[in-house]
Structures are given as structure tokens and as C-alpha cells.
C-alpha positions as CSV (number, residue, x, y, z in Angstrom):
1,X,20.2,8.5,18.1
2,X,22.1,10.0,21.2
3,X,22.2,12.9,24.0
4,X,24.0,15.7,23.5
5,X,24.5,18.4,26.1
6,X,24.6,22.0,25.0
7,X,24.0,25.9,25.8
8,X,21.6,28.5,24.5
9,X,23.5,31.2,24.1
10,X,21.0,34.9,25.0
11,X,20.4,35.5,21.2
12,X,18.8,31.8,21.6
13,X,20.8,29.8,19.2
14,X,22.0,26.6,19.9
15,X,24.3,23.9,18.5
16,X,22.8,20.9,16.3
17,X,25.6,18.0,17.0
18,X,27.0,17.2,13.9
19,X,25.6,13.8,13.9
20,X,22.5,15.0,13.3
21,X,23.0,18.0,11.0
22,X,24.0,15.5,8.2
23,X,20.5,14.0,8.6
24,X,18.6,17.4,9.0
25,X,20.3,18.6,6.3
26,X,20.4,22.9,6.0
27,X,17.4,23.7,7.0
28,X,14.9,22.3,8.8
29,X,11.2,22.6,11.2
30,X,11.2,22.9,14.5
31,X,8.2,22.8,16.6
32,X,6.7,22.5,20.1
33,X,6.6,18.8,20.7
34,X,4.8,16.6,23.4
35,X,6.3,16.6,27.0
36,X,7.1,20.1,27.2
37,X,10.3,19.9,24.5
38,X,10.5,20.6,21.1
39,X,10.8,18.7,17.4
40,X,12.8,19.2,14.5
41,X,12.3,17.3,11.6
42,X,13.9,17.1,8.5
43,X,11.6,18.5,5.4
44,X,10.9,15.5,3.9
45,X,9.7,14.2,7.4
46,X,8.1,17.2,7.7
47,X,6.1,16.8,4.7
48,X,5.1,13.6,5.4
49,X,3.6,14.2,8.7
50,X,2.2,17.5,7.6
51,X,0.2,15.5,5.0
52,X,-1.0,12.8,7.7
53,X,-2.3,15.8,9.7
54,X,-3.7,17.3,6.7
55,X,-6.2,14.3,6.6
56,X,-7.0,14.6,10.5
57,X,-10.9,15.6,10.5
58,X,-11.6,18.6,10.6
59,X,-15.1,18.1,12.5
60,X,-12.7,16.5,15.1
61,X,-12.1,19.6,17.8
62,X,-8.8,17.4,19.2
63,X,-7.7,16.9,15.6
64,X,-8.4,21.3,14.9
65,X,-7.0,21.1,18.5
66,X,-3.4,19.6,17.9
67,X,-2.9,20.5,14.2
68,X,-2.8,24.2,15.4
69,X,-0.7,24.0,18.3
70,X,1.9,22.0,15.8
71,X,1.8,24.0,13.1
72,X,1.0,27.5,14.7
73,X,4.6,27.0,16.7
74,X,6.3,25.4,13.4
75,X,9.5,27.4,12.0
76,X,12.0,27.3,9.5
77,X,15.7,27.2,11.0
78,X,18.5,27.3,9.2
79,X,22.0,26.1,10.3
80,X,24.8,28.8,10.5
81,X,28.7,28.1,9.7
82,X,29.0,27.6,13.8
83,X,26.4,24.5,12.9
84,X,23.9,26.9,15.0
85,X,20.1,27.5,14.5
86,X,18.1,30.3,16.6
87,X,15.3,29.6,17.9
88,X,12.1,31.6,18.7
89,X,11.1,33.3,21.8
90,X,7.7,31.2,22.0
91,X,9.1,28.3,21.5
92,X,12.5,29.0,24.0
93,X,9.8,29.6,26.5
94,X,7.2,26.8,25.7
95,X,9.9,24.5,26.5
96,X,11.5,26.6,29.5
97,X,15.0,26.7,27.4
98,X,17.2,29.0,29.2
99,X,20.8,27.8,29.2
100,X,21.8,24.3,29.6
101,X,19.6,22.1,26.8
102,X,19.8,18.5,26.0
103,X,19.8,17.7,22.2
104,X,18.5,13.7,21.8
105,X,17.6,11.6,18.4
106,X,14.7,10.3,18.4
107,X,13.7,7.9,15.1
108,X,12.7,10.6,12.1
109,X,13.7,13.6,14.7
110,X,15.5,16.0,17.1
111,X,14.1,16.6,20.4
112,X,15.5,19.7,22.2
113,X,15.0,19.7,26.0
114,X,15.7,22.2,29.2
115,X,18.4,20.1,31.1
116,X,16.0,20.3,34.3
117,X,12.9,19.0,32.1
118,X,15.1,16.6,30.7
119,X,16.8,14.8,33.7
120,X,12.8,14.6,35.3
121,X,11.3,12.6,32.2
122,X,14.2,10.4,32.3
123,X,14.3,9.9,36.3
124,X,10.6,9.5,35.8
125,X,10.0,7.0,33.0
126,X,13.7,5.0,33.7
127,X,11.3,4.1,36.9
128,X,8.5,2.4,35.3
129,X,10.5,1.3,31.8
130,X,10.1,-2.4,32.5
131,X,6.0,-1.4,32.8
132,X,6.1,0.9,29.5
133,X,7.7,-1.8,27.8
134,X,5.0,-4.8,29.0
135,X,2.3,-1.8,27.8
136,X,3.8,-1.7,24.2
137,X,3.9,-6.0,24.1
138,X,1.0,-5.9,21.4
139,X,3.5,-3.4,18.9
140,X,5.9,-6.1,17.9
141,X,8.9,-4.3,19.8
């Protein structure tokens, strides 16, 4: 859980918060994620949804669709003694990274945002929250 403001620096590493280093652990997979940001997930998380993909069918063009964009964009980082991971040039530019980023927890993940990209989801869906929330009545939340 939590926001965290921070710079890519022109090698394009940036800082994992602490908080969620010890929950990442050393190294971990980020990816391109949904909404134009990307995912990091701990490697047993990774593992776990990698199997749930895994059984996506493969006669399913959506399912060959979205298992390759995920995994085709998947690295290995590894944090460095500045608690720093670099990040590839696909994936800086996928999710327009440039300078100022946004680092938030999300449940089993990280997300890493552009600040611009960030600030626009959020003035976005903090406008329609109350109707997302009626939307999601059925999930028990």
C-alpha cells in the first residue's frame, strides 16, 4: 500500500521505497501493466499468475493476445545497494517514464507510473469512485 514520488534518473533506474523492497524481496518481474503503467511482482506472485496464464486457451486469440504482451515485456530486476532497479527502454517508453514517476502498492504488486499518467487516472476515476464502487456491489467489497 502507498504513493511514493520518485525520479528516473537517464540510465533509467529508479528507487523501490523501502516499504516495498522488504516485500519484493532482491529481485523481482516487472512488466507492462494495464492503464499505460507498469507491474512488479514478487516471484512467488509471479509464479502464480504465470501458471494461471499458462492455463489461458490457447485457441483463445485474446488469451495468445495478452499472455504475449505480458510476458514478451516481462524482466528480471534486481535491487542495487541505492535500493535502485533499471528499467528497460521498452518498457520506460511503454509507460511514457521520463523523470518524475509515481511508485503505488497495489495488493500482490508495485505499479510504477509517469506523474502526468498518474495524476489523470486519479483525477479521472476519484470522479466516478462512488459509481465504480456501486459496479463492484456483487464482489463482496
Amino acid at each position: 500500500m502507498g504513493e511514493y514520488h520518485h525520479n528516473i534518473d537517464t540510465k533509467g533506474r529508479i528507487i523501490v521505497p523501502s516499504k516495498f523492497r522488504d516485500d519484493l524481496g532482491t529481485t523481482f518481474i516487472v512488466t507492462r501493466g494495464l492503464d499505460k503503467c507498469l507491474f512488479g511482482y514478487p516471484l512467488e506472485e509471479w509464479k502464480i499468475l504465470e501458471e494461471k496464464l499458462k492455463a489461458l486457451p490457447l485457441t483463445k486469440k485474446d488469451a495468445r493476445s495478452f499472455t504475449r504482451f505480458f510476458f514478451a515485456g516481462a524482466i528480471e530486476c534486481e535491487v542495487d545497494k541505492q535500493g535502485r532497479i533499471n528499467i528497460s527502454a521498452p518498457l520506460l517508453q511503454y509507460a511514457g517514464l521520463e523523470k518524475e514517476c509515481v511508485v503505488i502498492g497495489v495488493s500482490n504488486r508495485i505499479e510504477i507510473w509517469s506523474k502526468d499518467s498518474w495524476e489523470g487516472f486519479f483525477s479521472d476515476s476519484e470522479e466516478s469512485f462512488a459509481e465504480i464502487a456501486e459496479n463492484l456491489e456483487g464482489f463482496d467489497i
